[in-house]
C-alpha positions, -999 to +999 in steps of 0.1 A: +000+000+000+023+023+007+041+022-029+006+025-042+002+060-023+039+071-031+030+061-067-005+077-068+012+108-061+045+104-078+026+094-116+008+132-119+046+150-109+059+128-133+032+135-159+036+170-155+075+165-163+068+144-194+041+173-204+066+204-200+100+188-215+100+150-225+099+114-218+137+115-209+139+127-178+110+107-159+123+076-175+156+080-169+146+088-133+125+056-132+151+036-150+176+048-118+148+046-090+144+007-100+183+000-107+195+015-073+164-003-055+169-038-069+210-033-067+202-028-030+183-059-027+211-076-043+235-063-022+220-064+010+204-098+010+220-113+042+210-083+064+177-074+048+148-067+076+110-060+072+113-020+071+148-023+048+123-042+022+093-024+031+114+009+022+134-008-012+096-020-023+083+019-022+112+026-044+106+004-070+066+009-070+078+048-074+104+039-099+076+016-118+047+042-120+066+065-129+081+050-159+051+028-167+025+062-171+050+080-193+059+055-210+020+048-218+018+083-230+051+090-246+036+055-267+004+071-281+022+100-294+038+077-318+004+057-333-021+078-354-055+082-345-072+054-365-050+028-342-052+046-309-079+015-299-059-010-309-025+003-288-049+007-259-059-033-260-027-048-267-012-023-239-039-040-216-033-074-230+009-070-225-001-061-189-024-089-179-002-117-194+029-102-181+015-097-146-004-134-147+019-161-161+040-180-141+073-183-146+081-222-155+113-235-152+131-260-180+121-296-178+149-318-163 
């Protein structure tokens, strides 16, 4: 929940970026947000704690929203009007399947 806020507030700030200069610098922020966040994870595995992943976790879900709403917007720019419908469902497709299938490991 607590990424969810940070990111419900975070996404509009970011918007507002994307809508006065470019997708660069919100993805680039994201891009950095989720590198630093995961690299810490990696690096800190032995001595992670509850708050130490509660507190990684909110940068990633920042990192994410971020990037994910520009990079929804910064998309349509780049379809014309006739196939705005059809980047919308294959968006929402991508997201389902990506966010539902398990991950299956090689038969032995």
């Amino acid at each position: 929940m607590p990424g969810s806020l940070l990111g419900a507030v975070a996404s509009p700030l970011a918007g507002r970026v994307y809508d006065r200069h470019s997708a660069r610098g919100p993805l680039m922020t994201s891009v950095l947000l989720v590198f630093v966040a995961l690299a810490l994870f990696a690096g800190l595995v032995s001595s992670l704690t509850v708050t130490l992943v509660g507190m990684l976790y909110v940068l990633v879900r920042v990192g994410f929203t971020i990037g994910f709403g520009v990079t929804m917007s910064d998309a349509s720019t780049q379809v014309t009007m006739r196939l705005k419908s059809d980047q919308n469902s294959l968006f929402s497709m991508m997201q389902q399947i990506g966010s539902s299938s398990p991950v299956r490991s090689a038969p032995r």
